[in-house]
N, C-alpha and C positions, 0 to 999 in steps of 0.2 A: 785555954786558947792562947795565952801568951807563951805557953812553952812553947805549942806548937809551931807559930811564928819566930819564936828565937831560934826553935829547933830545924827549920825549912825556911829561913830568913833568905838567905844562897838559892836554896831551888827557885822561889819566889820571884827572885828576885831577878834572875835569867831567864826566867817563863814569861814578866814582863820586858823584858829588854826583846826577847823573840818574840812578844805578841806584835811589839812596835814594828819590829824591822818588817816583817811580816806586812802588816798593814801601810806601810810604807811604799812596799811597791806594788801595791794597789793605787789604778787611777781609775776612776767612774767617768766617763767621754759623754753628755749628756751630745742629743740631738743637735741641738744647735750648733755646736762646736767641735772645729778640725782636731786634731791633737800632732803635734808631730813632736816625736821624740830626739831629743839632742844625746848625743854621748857625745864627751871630751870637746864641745862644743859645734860638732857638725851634727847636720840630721841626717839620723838615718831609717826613720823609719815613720809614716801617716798613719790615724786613725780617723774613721770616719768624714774619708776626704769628699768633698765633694764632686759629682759624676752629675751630666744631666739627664743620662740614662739612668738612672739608678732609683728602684722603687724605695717608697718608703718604710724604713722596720729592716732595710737590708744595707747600711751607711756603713754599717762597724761601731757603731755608738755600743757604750758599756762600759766593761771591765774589760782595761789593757793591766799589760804588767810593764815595771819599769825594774833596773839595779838601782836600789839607791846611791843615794850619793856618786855614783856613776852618770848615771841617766836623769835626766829631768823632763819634764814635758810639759811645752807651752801647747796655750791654747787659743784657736785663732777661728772670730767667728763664720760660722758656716752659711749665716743668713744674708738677703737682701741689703746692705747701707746705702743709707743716705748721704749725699753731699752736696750742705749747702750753703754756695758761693754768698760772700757780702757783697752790698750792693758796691756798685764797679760803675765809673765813669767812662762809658767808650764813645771815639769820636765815630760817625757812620760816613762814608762816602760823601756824601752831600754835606760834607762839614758841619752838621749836626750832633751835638751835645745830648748824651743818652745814658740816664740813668738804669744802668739792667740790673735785674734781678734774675738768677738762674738758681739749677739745683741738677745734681745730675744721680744716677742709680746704679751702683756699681755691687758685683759681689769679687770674693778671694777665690780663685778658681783653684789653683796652686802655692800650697800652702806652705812648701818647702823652700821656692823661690822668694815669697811673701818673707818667710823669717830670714833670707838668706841675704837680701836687699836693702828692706827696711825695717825690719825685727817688730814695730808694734804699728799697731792700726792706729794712733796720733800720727805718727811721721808720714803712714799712706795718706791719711787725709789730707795732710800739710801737704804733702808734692800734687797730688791732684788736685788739690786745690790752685796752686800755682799753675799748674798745665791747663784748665779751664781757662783761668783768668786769662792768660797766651792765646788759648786757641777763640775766646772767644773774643776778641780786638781782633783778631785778624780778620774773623768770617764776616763780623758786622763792618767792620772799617773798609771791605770789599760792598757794601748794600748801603743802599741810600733807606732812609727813613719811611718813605712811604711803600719800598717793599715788606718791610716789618710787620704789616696791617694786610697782606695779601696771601694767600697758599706759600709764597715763594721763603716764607717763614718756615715751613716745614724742611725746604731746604738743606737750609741755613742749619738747622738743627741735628739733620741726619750729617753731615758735614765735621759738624762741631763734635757729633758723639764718635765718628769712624777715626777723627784725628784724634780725640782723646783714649778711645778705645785701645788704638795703636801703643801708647804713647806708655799707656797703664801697664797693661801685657810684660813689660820687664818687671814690675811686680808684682806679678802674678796675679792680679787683677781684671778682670773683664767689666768693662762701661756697658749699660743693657741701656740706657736712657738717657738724654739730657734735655731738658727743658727751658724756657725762658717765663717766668710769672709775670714779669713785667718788665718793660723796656720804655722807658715814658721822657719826656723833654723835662728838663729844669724849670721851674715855675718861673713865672717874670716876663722878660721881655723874649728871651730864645723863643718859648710858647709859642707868645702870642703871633711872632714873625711867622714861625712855622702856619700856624695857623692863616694867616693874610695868605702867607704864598700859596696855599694846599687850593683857598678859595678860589685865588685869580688862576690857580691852573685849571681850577676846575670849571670855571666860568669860560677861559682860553677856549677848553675844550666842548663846552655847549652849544660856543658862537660858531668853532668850524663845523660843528654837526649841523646848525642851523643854516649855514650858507651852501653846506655839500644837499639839506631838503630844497633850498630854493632853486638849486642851477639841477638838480634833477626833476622840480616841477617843473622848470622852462623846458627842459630838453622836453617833457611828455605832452606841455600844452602842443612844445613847436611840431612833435612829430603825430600829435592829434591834430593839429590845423593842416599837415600836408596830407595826413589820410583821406581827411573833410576833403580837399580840395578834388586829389584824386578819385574820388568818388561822385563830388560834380562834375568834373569832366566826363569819367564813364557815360554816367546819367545823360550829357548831353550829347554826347557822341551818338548812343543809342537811337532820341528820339528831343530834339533841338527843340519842335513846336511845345511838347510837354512841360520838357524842360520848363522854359519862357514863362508856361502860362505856371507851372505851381511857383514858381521865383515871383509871377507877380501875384500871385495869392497870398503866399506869406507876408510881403509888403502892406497888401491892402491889410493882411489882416492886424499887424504892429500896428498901419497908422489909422484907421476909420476903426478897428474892433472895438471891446471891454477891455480894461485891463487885466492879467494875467497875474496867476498867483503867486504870491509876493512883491508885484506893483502895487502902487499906491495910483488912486486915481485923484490928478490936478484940477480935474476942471471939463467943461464941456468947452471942445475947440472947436470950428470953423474952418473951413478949408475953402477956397474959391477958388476954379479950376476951369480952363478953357475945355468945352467938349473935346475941341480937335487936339489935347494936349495928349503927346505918347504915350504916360506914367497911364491915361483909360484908358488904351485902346481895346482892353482883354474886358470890359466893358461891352464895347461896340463890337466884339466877336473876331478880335485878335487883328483885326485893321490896320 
């Protein structure tokens, strides 16, 4: 055996040097991962780029081939990332002090531009992360504090994602989402002002709802009392003697009847009354 290897030392020894090279430009492109091949430092050619048409099992993931030492090939992920902002001081319209918490969802759409701009996914996350921080002072420092707690928040968010979206796009990056987790006041004294003032606006606005129910019951007592009215008048237009006598029916019956439900009865009263007084005459048969 050892002649044999002194004797085929040579052959041996070039059969591995050409297993390596061989194997060398061999690259396995898994799923997840763009590949875009550099020569002499430009790219010039993607594997398994990303498409949003594109079924799954048909990316180009596998076996690419490369030159060595010519050619190299970075790899650039194909997936969903994440980016999430530290929390961030912004002032809101209504000069309010606002602790935000966001996170936005971004994928590498273009993965040639991606290496051609900013070579590694650290440096994307660092510039988008800066561009957030920007675009989100601007949208909140346009909105006062209590639109933050209303629909008008969703806004604010499609806003912040189409300016960031924009902005990404030179590196070949597309923003699918951007969120805010929390947006909340400085503990202390900020708080609790905010909190007084939210009250007494709120209270502001119970009392003009309160005064706009009482001047719309007058309006409907006053134009129930001129219905009432108009309608005795018809009535005595009609037939005057009638009239008379049920107006003094009613009377008698308020002051000589029982009391009526929901009076309370005082007392048995006394009445002394001249026959010939007018309040009987419907008595003595309308006399």
């Amino acid at each position: 055996m050892d002649i044999f290897l002194q004797n085929h030392k040579a052959s041996l020894t070039a059969v591995a040097v050409l297993l390596v090279a061989l194997l060398s430009t061999v690259v396995i492109v898994p799923e997840t991962q763009q590949a875009v091949k550099i020569r002499t430092g430009e790219p010039v050619n993607t594997a398994n780029q990303y498409f949003p048409d594109q079924e799954f099992g048909e990316t180009g993931a596998g076996i690419i081939w490369r030159i060595p030492i010519v050619e190299r090939i970075q790899f650039v992920d194909r997936r969903i990332m994440d980016l999430d902002m530290e929390r961030e001081t912004v002032l809101s319209n209504d000069q309010q002090r606002l602790e935000v918490d966001a996170y936005a969802r971004y994928r590498i759409y273009d993965p040639v531009l991606f290496v051609q701009s900013v070579g590694s996914e650290e440096q994307l996350e660092g510039q988008l992360n800066q561009i957030l921080t920007s675009v989100l002072r601007q949208e909140l420092g346009r909105r006062t504090f209590a639109s933050l707690l209303t629909p008008e928040r969703g806004n604010a968010m499609n806003n912040i994602r189409d300016s960031l979206d924009t902005q990404a796009r030179q590196y070949g990056a597309q923003v699918l989402d951007v969120r805010i987790k929390r947006a909340d006041l400085p503990q202390g004294t900020p708080l609790d002002a905010a909190f007084n003032r939210m009250r007494s606006e709120r209270q502001e606005e119970a009392e003009t709802i309160r005064a706009g129910g009482r001047r719309d019951a007058q309006i409907i007592r006053a134009e129930a009392a001129a219905n009432a009215a108009e309608i005795y008048a018809e009535a005595y237009n009609q037939d005057a003697n009638f009239y008379d006598f049920y107006r003094a029916m009613e009377s008698y019956r308020a002051t000589f009847g029982p009391p009526r439900e929901g009076e309370t009865n005082v007392g048995e009263s006394s009445v002394i009354l001249s026959p010939d007084n007018d309040y009987l005459r419907q008595f003595q048969g309308g006399r």
